[in-house]
C-alpha positions as CSV (number, residue, x, y, z in Angstrom):
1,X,13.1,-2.4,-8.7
2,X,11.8,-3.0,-5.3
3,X,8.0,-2.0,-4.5
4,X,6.7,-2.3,-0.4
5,X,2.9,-3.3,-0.9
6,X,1.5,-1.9,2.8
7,X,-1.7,-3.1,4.4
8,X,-3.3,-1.3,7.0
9,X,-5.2,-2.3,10.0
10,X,-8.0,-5.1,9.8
11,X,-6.7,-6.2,6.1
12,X,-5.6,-9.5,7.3
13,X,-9.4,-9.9,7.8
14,X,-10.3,-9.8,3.6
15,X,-12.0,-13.0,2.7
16,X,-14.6,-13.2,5.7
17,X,-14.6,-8.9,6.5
18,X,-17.8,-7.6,5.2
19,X,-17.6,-9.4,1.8
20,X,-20.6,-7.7,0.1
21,X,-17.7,-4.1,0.4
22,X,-14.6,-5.6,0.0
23,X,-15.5,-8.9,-1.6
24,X,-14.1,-12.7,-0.6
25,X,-10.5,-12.9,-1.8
26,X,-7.9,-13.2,1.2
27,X,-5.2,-10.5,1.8
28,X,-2.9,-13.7,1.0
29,X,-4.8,-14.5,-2.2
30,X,-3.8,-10.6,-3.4
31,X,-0.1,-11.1,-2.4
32,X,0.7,-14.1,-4.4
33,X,-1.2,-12.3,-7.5
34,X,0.8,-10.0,-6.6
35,X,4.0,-11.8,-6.8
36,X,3.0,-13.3,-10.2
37,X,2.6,-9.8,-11.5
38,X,6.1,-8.7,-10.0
39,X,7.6,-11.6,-12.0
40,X,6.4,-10.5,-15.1
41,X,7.1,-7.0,-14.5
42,X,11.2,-8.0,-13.3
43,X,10.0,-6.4,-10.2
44,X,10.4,-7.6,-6.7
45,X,7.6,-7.0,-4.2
46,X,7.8,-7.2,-0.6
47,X,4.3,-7.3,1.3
48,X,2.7,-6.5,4.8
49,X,-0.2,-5.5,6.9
50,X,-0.1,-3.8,10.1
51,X,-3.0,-3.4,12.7
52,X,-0.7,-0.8,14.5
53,X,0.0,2.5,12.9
54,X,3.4,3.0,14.8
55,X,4.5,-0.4,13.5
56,X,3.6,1.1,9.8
57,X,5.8,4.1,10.4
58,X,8.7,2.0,11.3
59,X,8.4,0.2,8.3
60,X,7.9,3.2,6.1
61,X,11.2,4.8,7.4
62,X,13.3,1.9,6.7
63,X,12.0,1.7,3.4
64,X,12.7,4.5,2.8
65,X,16.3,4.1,4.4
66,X,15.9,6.4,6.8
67,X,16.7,4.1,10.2
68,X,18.0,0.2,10.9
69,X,14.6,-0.1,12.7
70,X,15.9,-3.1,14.6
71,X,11.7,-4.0,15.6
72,X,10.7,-3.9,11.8
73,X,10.4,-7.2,10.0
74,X,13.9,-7.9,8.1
75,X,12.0,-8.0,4.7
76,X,11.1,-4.4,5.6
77,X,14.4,-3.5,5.9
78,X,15.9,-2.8,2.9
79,X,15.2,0.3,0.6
80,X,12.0,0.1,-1.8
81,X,12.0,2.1,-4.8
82,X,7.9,2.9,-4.4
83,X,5.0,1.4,-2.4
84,X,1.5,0.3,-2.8
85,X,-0.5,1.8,0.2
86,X,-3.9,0.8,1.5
87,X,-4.0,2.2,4.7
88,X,-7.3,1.3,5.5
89,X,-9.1,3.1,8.0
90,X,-6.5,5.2,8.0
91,X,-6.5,6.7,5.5
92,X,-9.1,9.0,6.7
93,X,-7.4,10.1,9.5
94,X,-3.5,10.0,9.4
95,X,-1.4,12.6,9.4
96,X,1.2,10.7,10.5
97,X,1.0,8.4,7.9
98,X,1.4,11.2,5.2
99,X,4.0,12.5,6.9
100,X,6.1,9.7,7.0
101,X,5.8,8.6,3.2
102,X,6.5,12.3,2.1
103,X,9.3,12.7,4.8
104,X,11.2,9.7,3.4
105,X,10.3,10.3,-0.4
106,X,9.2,7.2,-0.8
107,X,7.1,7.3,-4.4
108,X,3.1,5.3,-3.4
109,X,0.5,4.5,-5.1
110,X,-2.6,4.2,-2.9
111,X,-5.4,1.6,-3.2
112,X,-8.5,0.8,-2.2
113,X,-11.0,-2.5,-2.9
114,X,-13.8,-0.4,-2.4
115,X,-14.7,3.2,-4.1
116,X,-14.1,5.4,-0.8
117,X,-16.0,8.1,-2.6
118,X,-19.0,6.5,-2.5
119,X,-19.0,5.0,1.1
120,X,-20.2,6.8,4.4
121,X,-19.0,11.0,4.4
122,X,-16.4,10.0,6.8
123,X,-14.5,7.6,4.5
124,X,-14.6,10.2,1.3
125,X,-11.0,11.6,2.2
126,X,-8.3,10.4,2.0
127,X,-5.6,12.0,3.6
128,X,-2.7,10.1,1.8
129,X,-4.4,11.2,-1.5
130,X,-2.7,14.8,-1.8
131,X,0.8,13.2,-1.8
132,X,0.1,10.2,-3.9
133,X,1.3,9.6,-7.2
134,X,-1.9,7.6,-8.0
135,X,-4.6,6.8,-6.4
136,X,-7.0,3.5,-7.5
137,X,-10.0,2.7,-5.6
138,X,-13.0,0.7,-6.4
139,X,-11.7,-2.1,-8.3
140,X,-11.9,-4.7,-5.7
141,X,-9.0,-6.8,-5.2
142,X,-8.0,-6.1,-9.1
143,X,-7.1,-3.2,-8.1
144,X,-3.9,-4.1,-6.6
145,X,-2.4,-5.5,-10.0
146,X,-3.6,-2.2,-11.6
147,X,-1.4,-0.1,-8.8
148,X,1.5,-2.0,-9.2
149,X,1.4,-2.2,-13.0
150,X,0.8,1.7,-13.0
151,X,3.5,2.5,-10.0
152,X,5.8,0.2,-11.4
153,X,5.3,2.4,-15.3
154,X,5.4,5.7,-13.6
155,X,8.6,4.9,-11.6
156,X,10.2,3.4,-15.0
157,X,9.6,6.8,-16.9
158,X,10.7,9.1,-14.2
159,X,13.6,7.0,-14.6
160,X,14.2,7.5,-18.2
């Protein structure tokens, strides 16, 4: 099994970003937890960030193997069987976004270090939330493990 774990924009800045919100671990610190999880799980995880939403798409329609998408990343290329999503900011405002996970059936969990439903009115909605499978949010960087370990289960049973 093959899970895409996809950051949105200003991710790359976890460790030094407002560390009282989303707290001091690196965006690189979470990957390689993350890769120790997929180990034990016999899962493979393939992980990015993006600070353009255009570039995000791209990589959402090849992993969902819906285009070559000769400008994605070659790691990107290849089918995933489910993603982890933090898009960020936008995940309050994209459409787009939504679109393209539901277009290409492409199974996501969404995730969030901090609890969006207790931050500023504007960051209460989440957009992706409707077509998620799961959504996790609050748990700091944690919270990634939980996604995959729940994503990875759900995927597993539907299997069954």
């Amino acid at each position: 099994m093959r899970i895409a774990v996809l950051n949105g924009p200003n991710l790359n800045l976890l460790g030094t970003r407002e560390p009282a919100v989303y707290g001091t671990t690196t965006l690189a610190e979470i990957e390689a937890r993350l890769h120790d999880v997929a180990s034990v799980l016999d899962v493979t995880v393939v992980c990015a960030q993006f600070n353009h939403e255009g570039d995000l798409i791209d990589a959402i329609h090849a992993l969902g193997g819906r285009h070559s998408a000769p400008g994605v990343a070659p790691e990107l290329r290849e089918r995933a069987d489910g993603a982890l999503v933090n898009a960020g900011a936008w995940t309050h405002t994209s459409l787009a976004l939504r679109d393209a996970l539901t277009g290409v059936g492409l199974p996501f969990a969404e995730v969030h270090l901090s609890n969006i439903h207790a931050r500023e009115p504007e960051r209460r909605h989440s957009m992706l939330a409707a077509a998620a499978r799961a959504t996790l949010c609050g748990f700091g960087a944690d919270g990634y493990e939980l996604a995959l370990r729940g994503l990875v289960g759900l995927l597993r049973r539907d299997r069954a």
